[in-house]
C-alpha positions as CSV (number, residue, x, y, z in Angstrom):
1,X,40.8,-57.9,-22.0
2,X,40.6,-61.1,-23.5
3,X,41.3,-65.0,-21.6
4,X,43.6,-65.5,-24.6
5,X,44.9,-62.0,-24.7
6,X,46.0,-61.7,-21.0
7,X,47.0,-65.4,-21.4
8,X,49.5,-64.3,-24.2
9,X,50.2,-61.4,-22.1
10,X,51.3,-63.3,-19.1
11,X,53.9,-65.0,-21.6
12,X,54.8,-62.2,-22.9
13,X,56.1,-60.6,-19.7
14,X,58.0,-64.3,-18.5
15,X,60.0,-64.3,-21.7
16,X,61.3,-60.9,-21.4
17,X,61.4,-60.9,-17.6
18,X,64.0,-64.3,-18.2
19,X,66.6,-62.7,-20.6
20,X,67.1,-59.3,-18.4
21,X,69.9,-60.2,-16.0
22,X,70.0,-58.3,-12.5
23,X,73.6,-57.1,-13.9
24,X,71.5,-55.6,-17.1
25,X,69.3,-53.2,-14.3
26,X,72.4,-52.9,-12.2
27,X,71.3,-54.8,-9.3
28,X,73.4,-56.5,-7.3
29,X,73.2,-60.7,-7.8
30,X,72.7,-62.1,-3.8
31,X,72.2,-66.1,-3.8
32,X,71.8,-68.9,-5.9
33,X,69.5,-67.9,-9.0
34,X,67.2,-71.3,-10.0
35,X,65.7,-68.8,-12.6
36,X,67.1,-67.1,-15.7
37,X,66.4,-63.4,-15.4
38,X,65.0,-61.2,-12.8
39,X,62.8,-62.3,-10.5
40,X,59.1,-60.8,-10.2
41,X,59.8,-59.0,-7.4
42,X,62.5,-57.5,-8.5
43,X,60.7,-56.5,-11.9
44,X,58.0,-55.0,-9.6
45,X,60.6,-53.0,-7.4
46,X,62.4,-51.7,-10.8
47,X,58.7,-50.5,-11.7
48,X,57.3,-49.2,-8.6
49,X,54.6,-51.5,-8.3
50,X,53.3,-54.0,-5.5
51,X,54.4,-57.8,-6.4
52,X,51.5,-59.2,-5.7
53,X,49.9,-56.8,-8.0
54,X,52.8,-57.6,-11.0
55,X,52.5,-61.1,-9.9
56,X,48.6,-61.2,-11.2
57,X,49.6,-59.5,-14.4
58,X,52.4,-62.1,-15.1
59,X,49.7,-65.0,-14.4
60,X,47.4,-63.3,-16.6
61,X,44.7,-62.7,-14.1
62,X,41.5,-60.2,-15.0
63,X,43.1,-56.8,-13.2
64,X,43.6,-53.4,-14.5
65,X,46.4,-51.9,-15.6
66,X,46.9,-47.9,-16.1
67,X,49.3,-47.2,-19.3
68,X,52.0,-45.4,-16.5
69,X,52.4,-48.8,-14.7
70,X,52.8,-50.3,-18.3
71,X,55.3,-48.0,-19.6
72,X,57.2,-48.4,-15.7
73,X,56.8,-52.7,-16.7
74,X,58.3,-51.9,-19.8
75,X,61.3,-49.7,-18.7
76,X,62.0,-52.2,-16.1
77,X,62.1,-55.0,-18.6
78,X,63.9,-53.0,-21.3
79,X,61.7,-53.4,-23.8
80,X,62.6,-52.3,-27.5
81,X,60.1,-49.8,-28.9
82,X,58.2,-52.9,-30.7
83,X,58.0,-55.0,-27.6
84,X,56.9,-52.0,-25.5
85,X,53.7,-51.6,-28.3
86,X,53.1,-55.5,-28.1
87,X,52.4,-55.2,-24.3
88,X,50.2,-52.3,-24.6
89,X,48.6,-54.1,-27.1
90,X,48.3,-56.9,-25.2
91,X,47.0,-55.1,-22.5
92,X,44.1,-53.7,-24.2
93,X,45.6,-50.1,-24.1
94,X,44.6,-47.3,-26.4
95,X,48.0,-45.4,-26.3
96,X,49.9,-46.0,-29.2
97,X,53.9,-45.4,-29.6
98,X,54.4,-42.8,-31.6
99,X,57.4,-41.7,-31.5
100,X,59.6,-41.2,-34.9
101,X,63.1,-41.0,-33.5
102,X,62.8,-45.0,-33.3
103,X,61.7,-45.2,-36.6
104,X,64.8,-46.0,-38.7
105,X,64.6,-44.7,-41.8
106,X,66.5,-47.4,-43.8
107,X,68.4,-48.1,-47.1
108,X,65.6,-50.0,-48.5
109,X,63.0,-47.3,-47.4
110,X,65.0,-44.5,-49.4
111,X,65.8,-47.4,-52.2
112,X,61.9,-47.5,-52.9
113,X,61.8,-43.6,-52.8
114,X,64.5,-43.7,-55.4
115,X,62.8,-46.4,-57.7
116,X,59.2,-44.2,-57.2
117,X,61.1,-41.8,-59.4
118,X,59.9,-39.4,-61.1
119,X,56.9,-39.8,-58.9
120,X,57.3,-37.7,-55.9
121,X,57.1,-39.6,-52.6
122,X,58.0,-39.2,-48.7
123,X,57.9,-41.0,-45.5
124,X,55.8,-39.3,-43.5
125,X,53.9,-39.9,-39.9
126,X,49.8,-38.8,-40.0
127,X,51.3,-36.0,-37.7
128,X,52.8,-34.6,-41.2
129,X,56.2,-35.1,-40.3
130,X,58.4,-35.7,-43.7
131,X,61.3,-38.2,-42.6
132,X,62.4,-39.3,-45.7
133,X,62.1,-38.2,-49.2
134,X,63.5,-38.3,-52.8
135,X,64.5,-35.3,-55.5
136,X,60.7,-34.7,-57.1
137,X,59.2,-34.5,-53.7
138,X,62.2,-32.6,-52.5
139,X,61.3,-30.1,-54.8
140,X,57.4,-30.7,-55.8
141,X,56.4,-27.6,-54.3
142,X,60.3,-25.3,-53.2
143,X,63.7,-26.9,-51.8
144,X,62.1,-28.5,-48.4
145,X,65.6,-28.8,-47.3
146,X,65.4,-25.1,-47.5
147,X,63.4,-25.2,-43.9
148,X,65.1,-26.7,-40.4
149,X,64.3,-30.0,-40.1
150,X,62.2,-29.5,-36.9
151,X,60.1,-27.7,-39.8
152,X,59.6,-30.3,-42.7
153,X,56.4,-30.9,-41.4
154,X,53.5,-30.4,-44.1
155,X,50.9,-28.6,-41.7
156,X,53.6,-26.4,-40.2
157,X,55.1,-25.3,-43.8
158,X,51.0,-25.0,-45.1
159,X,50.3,-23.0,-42.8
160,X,53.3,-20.7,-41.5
161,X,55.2,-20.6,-44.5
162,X,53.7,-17.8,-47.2
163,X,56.0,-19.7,-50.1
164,X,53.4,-22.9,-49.4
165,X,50.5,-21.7,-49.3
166,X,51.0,-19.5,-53.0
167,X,52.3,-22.6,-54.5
168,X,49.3,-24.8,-53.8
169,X,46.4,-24.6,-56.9
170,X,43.8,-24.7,-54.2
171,X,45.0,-23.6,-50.7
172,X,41.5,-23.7,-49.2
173,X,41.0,-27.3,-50.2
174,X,44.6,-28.6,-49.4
175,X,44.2,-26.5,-45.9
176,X,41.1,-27.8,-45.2
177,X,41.8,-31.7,-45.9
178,X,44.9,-31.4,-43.5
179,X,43.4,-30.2,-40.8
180,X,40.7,-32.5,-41.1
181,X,43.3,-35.4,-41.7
182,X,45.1,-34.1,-38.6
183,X,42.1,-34.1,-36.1
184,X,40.9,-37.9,-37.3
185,X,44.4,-39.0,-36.5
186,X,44.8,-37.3,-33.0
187,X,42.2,-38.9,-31.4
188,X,44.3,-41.3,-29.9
189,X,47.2,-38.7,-29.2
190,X,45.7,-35.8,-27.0
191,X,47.7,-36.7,-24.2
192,X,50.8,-36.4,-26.2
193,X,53.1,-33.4,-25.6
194,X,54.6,-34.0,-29.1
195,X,50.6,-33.7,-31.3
196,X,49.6,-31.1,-28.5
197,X,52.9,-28.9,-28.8
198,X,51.6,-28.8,-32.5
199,X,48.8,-28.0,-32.4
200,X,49.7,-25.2,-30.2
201,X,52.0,-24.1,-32.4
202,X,49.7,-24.0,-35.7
203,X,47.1,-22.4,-33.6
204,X,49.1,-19.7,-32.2
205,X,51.2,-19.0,-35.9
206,X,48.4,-19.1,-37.9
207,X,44.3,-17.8,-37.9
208,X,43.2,-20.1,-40.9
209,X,44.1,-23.2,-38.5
210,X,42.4,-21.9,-35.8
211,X,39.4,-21.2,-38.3
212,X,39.6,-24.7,-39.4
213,X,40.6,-26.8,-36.1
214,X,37.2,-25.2,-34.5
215,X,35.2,-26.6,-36.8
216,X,36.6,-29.9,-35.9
217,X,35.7,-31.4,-39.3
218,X,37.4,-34.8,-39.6
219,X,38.7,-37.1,-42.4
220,X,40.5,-40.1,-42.6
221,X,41.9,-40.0,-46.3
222,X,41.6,-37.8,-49.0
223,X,41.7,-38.7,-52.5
224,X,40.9,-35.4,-54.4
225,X,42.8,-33.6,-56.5
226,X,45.4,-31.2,-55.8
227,X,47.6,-28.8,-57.9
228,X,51.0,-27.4,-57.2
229,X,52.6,-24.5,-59.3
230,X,56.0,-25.9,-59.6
231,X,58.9,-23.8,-60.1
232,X,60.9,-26.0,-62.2
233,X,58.3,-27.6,-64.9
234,X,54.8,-25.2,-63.8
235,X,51.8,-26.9,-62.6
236,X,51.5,-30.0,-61.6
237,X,47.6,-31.7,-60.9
238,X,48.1,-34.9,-58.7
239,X,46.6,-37.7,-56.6
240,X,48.3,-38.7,-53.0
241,X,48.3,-42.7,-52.1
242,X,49.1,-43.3,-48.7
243,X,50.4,-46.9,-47.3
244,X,51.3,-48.3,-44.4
245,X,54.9,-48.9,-42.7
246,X,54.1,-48.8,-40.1
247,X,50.8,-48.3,-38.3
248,X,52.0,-48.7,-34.8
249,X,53.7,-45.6,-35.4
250,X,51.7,-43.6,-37.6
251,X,54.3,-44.1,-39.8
252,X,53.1,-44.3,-44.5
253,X,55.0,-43.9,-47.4
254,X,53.1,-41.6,-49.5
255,X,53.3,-41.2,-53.4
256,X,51.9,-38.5,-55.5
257,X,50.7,-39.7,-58.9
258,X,49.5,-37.4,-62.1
259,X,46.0,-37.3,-63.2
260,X,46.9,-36.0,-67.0
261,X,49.5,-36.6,-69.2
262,X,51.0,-33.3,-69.0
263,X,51.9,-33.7,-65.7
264,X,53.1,-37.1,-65.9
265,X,55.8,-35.3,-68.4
266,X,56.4,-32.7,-66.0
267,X,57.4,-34.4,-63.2
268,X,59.8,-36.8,-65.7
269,X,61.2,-33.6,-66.4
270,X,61.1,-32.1,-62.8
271,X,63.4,-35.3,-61.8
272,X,65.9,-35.3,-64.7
273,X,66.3,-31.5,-63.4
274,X,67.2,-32.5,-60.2
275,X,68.9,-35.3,-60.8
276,X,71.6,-34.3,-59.3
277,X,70.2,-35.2,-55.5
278,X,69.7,-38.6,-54.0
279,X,66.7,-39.4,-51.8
280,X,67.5,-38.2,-48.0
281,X,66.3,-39.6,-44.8
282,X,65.4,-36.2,-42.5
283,X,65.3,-37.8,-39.4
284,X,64.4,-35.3,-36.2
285,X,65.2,-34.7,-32.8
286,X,62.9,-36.6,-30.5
287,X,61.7,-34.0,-28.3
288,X,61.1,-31.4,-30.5
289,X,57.5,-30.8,-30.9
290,X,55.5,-30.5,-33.7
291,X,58.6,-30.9,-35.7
């Protein structure tokens, strides 16, 4: 870690440390307090860790610090979900946060889905999880609202759902790019129960993941072209452009564009035939896995 890093660091941990009252942690207030907030030692019995040793990592000395003792620090100082990635960040830790039931899913977020129309686009994590969508990608390939919401998750419907996979032009290709999109993005998540549970899942449901996973091809992004056969308006040849929301979650808004003019006509008329819906934020129960 960096002098300026664990300088900004210690800082870090004083500010928060001064604006959690004992009453906050519910422990009892003994004495006349000179400082706002909890004291160190306190902060290091709420996190099960020596003083002396959160004492050096509040003055920004050159120690180590395991991600379980930062996640304790960050409990005891009851930080928000973007505070608790700060001080990993800080901290030089490779574990990322990555957990979608904190990503809000907000009126402006489903605004831009519904002012992407007739585009199809979602809000989706690089685990495949659809959170938020509007009409054309609702129905780009069959209702997705059709499926649970522990299942509106791209791999899982590709791969375990038959409907999917007969509506994709090329289900070798679009197999193929996912789960070579899905290994590049789980290299910093194999300790997580949430991409492992997944992965479990697809491997056990389905033999052309297993196929693919072992040849653990890799890919970043993918900018070919893919074809859906539609129900509503027939096929449909598109590009995918995925930007960021939010990294520190894993968290893009991805938009699906036509590469001919016929199917920039179908999908204007695939969302004046389903006009009827408004863009819908599919949020998901936090501990299911692989959802």
């Amino acid at each position: 870690m960096a002098d300026q890093s664990r300088r900004e660091l210690a800082a870090f941990l004083r500010s928060r440390r001064e604006r959690v009252t004992p009453a906050d942690v519910g422990l009892p207030v003994l004495g006349r307090r000179r400082t706002p907030g909890l004291r160190r030692e306190e902060v290091a019995q709420l996190s099960g860790v020596g003083v002396t040793w959160y004492t050096w990592l509040e003055q920004g000395r050159p120690i180590n610090a395991s991600d379980q003792v930062l996640n304790a620090v960050a409990r005891a100082l009851r930080l928000d979900p973007d505070e608790h990635a700060h001080l990993l960040s800080l901290a030089g830790s490779e574990a990322t946060l990555d957990d979608t039931s904190h990503h809000a899913v907000t009126e402006d977020h489903l605004t831009v889905l519904e002012q992407l129309l007739p585009l199809p686009a979602c809000i989706q994590t690089t685990r495949f999880d659809v959170l938020a969508y509007n009409r054309a990608y609702r129905h780009l390939i069959s209702d997705i609202e059709q499926w649970p919401t522990r299942d509106r998750n791209c791999a899982v419907l590709n791969f375990l759902d038959p409907l999917w996979a007969e509506r994709y032009e090329d289900h070798a290709l679009v197999s193929a790019s996912i789960v070579a999109r899905l290994r590049a993005s789980m290299a910093g998540h194999f300790d997580d129960p949430r991409w492992l549970g997944l992965v479990d899942r697809l491997r056990g449901g389905s033999a052309l993941f297993q196929e693919l996973w072992d040849r653990r091809d890799v890919r970043r992004s993918d900018t070919r072209v893919k074809g859906f056969h539609n129900p509503w308006v027939g096929l449909l040849r598109t590009r995918f452009t995925r930007l960021w929301l939010d990294r520190s979650r894993s968290v893009q808004l991805v938009t699906i564009t036509p590469v001919d003019d016929l199917t920039r006509r179908r999908l204007a008329d695939l969302a004046e035939a389903v006009a009827a819906d408004a863009p819908v934020a599919a949020r998901r129960p936090a501990a299911t896995a692989g959802a």
